[in-house]
C-alpha positions as CSV (number, residue, x, y, z in Angstrom):
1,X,0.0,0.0,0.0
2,X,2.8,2.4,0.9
3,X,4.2,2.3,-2.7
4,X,1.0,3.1,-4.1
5,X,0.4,6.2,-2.0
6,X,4.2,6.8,-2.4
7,X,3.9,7.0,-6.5
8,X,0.6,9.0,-5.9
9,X,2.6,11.8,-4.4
10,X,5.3,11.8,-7.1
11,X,2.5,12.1,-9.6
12,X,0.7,14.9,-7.9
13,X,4.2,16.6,-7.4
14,X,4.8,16.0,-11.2
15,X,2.0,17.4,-12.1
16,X,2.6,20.5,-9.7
17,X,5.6,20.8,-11.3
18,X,3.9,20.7,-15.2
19,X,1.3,23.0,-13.9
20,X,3.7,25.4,-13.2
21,X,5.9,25.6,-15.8
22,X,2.8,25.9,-18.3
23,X,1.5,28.8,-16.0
24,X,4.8,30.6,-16.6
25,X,4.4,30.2,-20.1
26,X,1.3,30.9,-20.6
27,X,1.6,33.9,-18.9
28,X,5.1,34.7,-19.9
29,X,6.5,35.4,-17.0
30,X,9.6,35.2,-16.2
31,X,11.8,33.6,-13.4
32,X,11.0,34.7,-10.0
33,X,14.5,34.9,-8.8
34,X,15.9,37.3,-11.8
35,X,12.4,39.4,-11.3
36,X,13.3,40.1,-7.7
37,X,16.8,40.1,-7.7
38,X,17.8,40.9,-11.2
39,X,20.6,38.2,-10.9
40,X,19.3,34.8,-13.2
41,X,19.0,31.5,-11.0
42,X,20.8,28.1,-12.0
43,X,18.1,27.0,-13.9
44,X,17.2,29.9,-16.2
45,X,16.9,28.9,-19.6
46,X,15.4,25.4,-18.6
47,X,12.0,25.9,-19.9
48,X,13.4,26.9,-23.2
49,X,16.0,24.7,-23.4
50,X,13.2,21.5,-22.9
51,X,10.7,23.7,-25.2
52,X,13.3,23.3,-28.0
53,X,14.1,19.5,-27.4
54,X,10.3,19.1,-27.7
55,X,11.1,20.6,-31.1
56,X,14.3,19.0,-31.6
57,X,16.3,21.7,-32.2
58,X,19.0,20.4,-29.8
59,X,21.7,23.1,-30.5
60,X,19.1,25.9,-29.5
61,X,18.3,23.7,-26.2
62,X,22.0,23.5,-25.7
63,X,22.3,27.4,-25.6
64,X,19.4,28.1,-23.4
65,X,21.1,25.8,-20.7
66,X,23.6,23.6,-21.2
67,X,22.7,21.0,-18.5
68,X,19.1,20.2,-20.6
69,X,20.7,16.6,-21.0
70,X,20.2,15.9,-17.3
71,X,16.7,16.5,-16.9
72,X,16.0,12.9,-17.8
73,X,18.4,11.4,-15.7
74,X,17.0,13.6,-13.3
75,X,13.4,12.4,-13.4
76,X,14.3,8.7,-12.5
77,X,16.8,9.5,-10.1
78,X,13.2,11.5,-8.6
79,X,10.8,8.1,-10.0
80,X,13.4,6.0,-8.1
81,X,14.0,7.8,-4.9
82,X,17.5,8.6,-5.5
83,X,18.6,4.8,-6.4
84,X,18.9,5.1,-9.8
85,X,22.1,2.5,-9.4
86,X,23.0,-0.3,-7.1
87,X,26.1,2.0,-5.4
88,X,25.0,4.5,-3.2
89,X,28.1,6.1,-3.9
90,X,27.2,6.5,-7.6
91,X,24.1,7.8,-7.2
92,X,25.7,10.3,-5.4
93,X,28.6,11.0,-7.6
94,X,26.1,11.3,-10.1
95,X,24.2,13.9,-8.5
96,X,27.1,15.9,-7.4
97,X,28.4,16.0,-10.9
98,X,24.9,17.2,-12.4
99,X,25.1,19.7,-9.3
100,X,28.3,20.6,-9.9
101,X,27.4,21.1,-13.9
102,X,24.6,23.4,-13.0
103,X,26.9,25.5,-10.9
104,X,29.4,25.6,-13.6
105,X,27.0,26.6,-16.4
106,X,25.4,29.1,-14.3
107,X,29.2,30.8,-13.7
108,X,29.6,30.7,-17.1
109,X,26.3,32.3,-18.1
110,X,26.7,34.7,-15.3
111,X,30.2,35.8,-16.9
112,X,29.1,35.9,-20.4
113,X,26.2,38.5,-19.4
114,X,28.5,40.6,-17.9
């Protein structure tokens, strides 16, 4: 029973998730975080960048944000609860490296605006 309720919540937080990205669109607003502090957040770009894989145009996702690539590996690493492989100490090298890839493309993206 537990994993039923347990992949009910990951749905409704999926769906959160979807809902709010297609509110920001539909709207087109744009990030909270640059709106109030003028500074873009480590994820700015995302929604284009996945907008344009949905089109697959893969160089322009690759410009909006360069860490597009993860968002899959992402979602099971989520659908799994973080045991994506049999080492604990992969997953978490794993994570750390997408982490780490975020921070690095945000510094870059920071620099290149200035």
């Amino acid at each position: 029973m537990r994993s039923i309720c347990h992949l009910r919540e990951k749905l409704i937080a999926l769906a959160a998730l979807t809902g709010f990205v297609l509110l920001r669109l539909f709207l087109r607003a744009q990030c909270p975080i640059l709106f109030l502090t003028g500074i873009p957040c480590p994820g700015c770009g995302m929604t284009r960048a996945c907008l344009a894989v949905l089109r697959g145009d893969f160089p322009a996702a690759f410009a909006y944000h360069g860490m597009v690539w993860s968002l899959p590996l992402l979602l099971l690493f989520f659908l799994c609860d973080g045991h994506l492989f049999r080492q604990k100490r992969i997953n978490a090298l794993m994570l750390f490296l997408i982490g780490i890839g975020f921070l690095a493309n945000w510094i870059v993206k920071l620099i290149a605006g200035l």
